[in-house]
C-alpha positions as CSV (number, residue, x, y, z in Angstrom):
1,X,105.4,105.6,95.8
2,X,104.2,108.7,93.6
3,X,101.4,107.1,91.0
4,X,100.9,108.9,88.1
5,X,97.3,109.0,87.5
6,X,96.8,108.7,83.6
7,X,99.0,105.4,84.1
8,X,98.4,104.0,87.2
9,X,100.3,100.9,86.9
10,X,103.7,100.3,88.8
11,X,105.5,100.6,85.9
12,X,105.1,104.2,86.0
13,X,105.5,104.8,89.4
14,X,107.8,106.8,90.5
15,X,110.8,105.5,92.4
16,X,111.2,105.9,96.0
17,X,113.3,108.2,96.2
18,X,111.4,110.3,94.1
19,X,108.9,110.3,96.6
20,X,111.6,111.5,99.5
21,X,112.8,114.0,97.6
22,X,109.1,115.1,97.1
23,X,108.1,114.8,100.8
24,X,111.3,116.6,101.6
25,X,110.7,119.6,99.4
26,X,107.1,120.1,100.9
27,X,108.6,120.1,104.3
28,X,110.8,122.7,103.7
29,X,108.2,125.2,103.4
30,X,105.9,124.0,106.4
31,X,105.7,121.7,108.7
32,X,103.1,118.5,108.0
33,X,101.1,115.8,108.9
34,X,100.9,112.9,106.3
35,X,97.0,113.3,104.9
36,X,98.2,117.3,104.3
37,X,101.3,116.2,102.5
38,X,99.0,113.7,100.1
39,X,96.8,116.5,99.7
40,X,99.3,118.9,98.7
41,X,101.3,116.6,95.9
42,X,98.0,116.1,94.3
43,X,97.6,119.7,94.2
44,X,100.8,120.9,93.2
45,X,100.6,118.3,90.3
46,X,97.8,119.5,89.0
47,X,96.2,116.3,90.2
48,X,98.4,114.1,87.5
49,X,100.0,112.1,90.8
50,X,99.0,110.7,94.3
51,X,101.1,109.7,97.3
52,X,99.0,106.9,99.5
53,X,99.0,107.0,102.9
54,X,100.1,103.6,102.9
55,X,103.1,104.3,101.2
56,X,104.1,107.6,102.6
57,X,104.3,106.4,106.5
58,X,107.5,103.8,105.1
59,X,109.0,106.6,103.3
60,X,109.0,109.6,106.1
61,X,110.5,106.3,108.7
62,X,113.4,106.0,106.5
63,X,114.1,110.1,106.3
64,X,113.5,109.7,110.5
65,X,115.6,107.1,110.8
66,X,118.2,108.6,109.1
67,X,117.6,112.1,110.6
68,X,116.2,114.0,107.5
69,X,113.2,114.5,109.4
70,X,111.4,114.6,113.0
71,X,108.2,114.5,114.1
72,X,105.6,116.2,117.0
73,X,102.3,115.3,118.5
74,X,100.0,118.0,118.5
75,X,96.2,118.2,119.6
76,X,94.4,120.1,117.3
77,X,92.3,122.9,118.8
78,X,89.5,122.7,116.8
79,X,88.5,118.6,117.7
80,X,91.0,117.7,120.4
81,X,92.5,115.3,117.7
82,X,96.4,113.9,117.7
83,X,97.9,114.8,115.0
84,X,102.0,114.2,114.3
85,X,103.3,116.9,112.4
86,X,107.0,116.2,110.4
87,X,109.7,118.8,110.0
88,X,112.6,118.6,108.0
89,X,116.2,118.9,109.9
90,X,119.0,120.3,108.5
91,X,120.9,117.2,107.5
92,X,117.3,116.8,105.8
93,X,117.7,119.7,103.7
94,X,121.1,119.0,102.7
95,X,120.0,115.8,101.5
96,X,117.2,117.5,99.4
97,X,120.4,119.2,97.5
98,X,122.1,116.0,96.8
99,X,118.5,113.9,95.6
100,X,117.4,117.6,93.7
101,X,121.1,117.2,92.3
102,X,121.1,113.8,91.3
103,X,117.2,113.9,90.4
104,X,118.4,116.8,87.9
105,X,121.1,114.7,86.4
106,X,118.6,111.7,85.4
107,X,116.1,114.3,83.5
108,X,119.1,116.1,81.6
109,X,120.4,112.1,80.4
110,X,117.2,111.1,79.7
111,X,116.4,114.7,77.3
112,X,120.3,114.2,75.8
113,X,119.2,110.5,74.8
114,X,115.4,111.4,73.7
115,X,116.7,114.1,71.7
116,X,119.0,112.0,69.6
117,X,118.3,111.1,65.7
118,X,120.4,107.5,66.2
């Protein structure tokens, strides 16, 4: 799960496949392993949400499972270290469309009923 950081109760967590669609998006522009993609949604959000380890390894199982993503070993150069690097696949990046879609559909709902004097 995404946590927002002003509210960090699971309440306003984000759902699931909020987090895909998130992971999925990052992937598209480089290849990463997992600490580099926690890094980078704290970053990109300005520091206003975190993805845990913990939860990130289920998440990126479920997009390899269903072939939205693969994985490499590679030794770093720099300290011999194994690292597993995850790439998004094309039936990956078609899925981002649909969730981007769909993820697109909730916001403009939500604004139509926020927006209403009733």
């Amino acid at each position: 799960y995404i946590m927002c950081k002003r509210y960090m109760n699971t309440q306003d967590s984000l759902k699931k496949g909020t987090a895909a669609m998130v992971v999925l998006h990052l992937l598209c522009q480089e290849d990463c392993y997992v600490y580099q993609i926690t890094q980078k949604v704290a970053k990109l959000s300005g520091n206003r949400f975190t993805l845990q380890e913990g939860s990130l390894y289920p998440t990126l199982y479920r997009l390899q499972e269903k072939g939205y993503v693969t994985d490499k070993v590679v030794i770093s150069e720099e300290n011999q270290r194994l690292r597993k690097y995850y790439s998004i696949t094309p039936s990956g990046r078609e899925y981002l469309k649909e969730l981007k879609q769909d993820y697109q559909t909730v916001i403009d709902g939500i604004s139509l009923i926020m927006s209403s004097q009733d």
